[in-house]
N, C-alpha and C positions, 0 to 999 in steps of 0.2 A: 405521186401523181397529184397533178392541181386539182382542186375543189372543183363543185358545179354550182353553178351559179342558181341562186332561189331570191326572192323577191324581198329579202329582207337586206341583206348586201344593197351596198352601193352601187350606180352604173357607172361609178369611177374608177379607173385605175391612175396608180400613181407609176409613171415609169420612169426608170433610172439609166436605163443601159442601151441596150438595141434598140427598144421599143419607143425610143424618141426621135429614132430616127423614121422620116417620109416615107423612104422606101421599102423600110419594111414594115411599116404600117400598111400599104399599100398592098403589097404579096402578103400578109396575112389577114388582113379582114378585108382586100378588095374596094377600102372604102379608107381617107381621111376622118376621122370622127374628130369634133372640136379638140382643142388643146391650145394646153396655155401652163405658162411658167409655175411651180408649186415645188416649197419644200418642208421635208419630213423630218425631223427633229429627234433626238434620240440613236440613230443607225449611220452609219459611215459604210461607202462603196467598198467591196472589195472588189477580189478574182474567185472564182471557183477554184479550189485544188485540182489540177490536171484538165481546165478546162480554161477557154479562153473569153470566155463571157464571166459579167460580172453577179456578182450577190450583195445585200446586206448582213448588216452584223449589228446587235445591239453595243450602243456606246455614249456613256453618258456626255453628256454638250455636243456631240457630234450632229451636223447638217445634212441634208444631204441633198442638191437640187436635182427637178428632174419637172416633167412635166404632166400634169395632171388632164390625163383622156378622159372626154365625158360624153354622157349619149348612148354608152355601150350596153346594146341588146345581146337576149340570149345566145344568138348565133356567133356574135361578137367572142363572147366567153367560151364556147367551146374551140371555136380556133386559136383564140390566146393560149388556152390550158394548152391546147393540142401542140402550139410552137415551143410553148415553156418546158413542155415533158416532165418527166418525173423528178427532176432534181430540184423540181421547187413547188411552194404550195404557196396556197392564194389565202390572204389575212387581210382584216376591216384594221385599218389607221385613221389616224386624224394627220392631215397636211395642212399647211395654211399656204391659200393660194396669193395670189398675185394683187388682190384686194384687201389683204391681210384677213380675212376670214379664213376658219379652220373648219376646214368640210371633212364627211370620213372619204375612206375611196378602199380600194382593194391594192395591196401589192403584192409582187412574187418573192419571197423569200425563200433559200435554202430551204429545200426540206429535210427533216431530222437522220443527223448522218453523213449529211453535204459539208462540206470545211471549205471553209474560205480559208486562202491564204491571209495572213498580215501584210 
């Protein structure tokens, strides 16, 4: 199950998958929150084994674009945990945005147990 959010976390998340898409920003938090191009350094996209959404994986020189949600409150984070469900958990990275600054943010990764396919 994904993390709860406390005040030392970022109000960023970095998204890779679904979650960059409008619409379902839209049906889970009800609200657009800013976003803008950001990539994470280190991790390469997968697929989930037996599932059709994607995951990260640590990988050395691997990219990975996606885009960096910012603004997000409490309420924010329990509806994300809530979409993300148990097969992933919530971790502080450092991304480097679209200004080339490297901000932290939060993203969903595999939780312990979950296989990505190659």
């Amino acid at each position: 199950m994904a993390g709860t959010a406390d005040r030392a976390r970022p109000a960023r998340l970095f998204a890779y998958g679904t979650l960059m898409e409008a619409a379902v920003l839209r049906a889970v938090l009800g609200r657009l929150p800013p976003r803008r191009p950001a990539v994470l350094a280190g991790f390469r996209r997968c697929r989930l084994h037996g599932a059709p959404w994607p995951g990260l994986v640590r990988e050395e020189g691997a990219l990975t674009r996606g885009l960096l949600l910012e603004r997000l409150r409490p309420g924010d984070w329990r509806r994300l945990d809530r979409y993300e469900g148990p097969d992933y958990v919530r971790c502080t990275v450092r991304v480097r945005d679209d200004r080339g600054r490297m901000l932290a943010a939060q993203v969903y990764l595999p939780a312990p147990g979950v296989k990505c396919r190659r």
